[in-house]
C-alpha positions as CSV (number, residue, x, y, z in Angstrom):
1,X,0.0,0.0,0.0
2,X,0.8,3.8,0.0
3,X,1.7,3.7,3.8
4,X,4.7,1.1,3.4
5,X,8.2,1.6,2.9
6,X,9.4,1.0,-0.7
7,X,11.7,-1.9,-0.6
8,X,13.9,-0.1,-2.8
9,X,14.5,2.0,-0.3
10,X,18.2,1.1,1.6
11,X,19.8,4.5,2.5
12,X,23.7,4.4,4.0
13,X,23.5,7.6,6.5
14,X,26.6,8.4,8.6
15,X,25.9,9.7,12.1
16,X,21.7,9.6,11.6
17,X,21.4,11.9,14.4
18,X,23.1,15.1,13.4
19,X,20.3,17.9,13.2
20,X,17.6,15.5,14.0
21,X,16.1,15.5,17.2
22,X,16.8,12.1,19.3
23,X,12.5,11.9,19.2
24,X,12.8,11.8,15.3
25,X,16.1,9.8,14.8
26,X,14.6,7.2,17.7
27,X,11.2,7.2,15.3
28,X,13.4,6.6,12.0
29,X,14.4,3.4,13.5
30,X,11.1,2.0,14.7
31,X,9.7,2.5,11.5
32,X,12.2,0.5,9.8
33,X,11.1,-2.2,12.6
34,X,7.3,-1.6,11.7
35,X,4.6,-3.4,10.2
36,X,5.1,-0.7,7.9
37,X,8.0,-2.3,6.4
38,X,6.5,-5.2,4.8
39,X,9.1,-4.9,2.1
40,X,12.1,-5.4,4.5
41,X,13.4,-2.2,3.5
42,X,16.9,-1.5,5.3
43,X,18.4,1.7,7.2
44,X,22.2,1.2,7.7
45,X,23.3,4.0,10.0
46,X,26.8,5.0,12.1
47,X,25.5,7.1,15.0
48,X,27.5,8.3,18.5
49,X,24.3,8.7,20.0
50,X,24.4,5.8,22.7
51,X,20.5,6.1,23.2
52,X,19.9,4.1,20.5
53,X,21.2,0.8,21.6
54,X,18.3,0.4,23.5
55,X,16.7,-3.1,23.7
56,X,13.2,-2.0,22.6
57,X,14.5,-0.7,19.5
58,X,17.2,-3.5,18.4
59,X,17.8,-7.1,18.5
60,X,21.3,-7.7,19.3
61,X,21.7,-9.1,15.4
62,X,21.5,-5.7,14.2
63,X,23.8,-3.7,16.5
64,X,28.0,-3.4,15.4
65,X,30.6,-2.3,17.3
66,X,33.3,-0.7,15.8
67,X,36.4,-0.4,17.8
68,X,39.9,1.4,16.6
69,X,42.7,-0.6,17.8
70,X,46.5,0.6,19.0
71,X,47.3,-0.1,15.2
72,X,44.9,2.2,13.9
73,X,43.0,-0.6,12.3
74,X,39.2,-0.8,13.0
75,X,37.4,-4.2,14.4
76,X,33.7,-4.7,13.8
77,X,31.8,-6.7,16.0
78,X,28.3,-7.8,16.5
79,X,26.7,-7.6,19.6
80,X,26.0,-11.1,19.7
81,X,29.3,-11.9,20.1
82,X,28.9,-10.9,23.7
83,X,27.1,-12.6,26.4
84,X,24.0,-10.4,26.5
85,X,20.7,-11.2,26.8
86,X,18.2,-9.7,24.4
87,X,16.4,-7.8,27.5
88,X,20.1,-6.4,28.6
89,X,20.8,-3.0,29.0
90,X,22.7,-2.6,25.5
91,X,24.0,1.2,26.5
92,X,25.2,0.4,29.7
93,X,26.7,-2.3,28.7
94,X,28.7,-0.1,26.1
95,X,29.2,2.3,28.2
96,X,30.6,-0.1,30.8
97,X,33.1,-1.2,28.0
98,X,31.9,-4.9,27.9
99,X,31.5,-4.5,23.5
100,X,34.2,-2.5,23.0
101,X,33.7,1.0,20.9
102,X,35.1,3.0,23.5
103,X,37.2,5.8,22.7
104,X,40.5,5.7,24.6
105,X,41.0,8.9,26.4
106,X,44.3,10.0,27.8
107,X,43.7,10.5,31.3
108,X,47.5,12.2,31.5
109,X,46.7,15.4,30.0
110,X,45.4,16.6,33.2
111,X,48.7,16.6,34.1
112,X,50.3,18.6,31.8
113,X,51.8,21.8,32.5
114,X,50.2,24.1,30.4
């Protein structure tokens, strides 16, 4: 019908929250997960916004990780190559640094003398 998502439709955006507000980028993504989208249409999207690994929005096949190792070469992972449940809290888990992604800060620039 005229409501549904054209399956042609398979947009690439990087970082899907810049300019939108986190009500319309959280939206974005549950249409994609909608009855709406009988067509399996697909939204591939980078984002830094860590609200989005929310549980009630993904399954934990369609959450990466992508972590920049000491070599400067980047690792992708899926988050179902971690021991989490599919009712886990996927942020804090991130944020806790159990799936990687983190960004390494250097700590010792505090103690510069400036």
């Amino acid at each position: 019908t005229d409501d549904d998502i054209d399956d042609s439709l398979e947009p690439f955006i990087d970082e899907l929250e810049v300019n939108l507000h986190s009500n319309i980028t959280r939206f974005l993504v549950r249409l994609f997960n909608s009855k709406h989208n009988k067509n399996n249409a697909q939204l591939i999207f980078t984002t830094h916004d860590t609200n989005l690994l929310d549980s009630e929005l993904f399954r934990r096949d369609q959450i990466y990780i992508c972590t920049k190792e000491p070599n400067k070469n980047t690792v992708v992972t899926s988050f179902l190559d971690f021991d989490l449940r599919e009712t886990s809290d996927f942020e804090r888990a991130y944020l806790n640094g159990r799936v990687g992604g983190l960004p390494f800060i250097d700590e010792t620039l505090f103690d510069w003398k400036w």
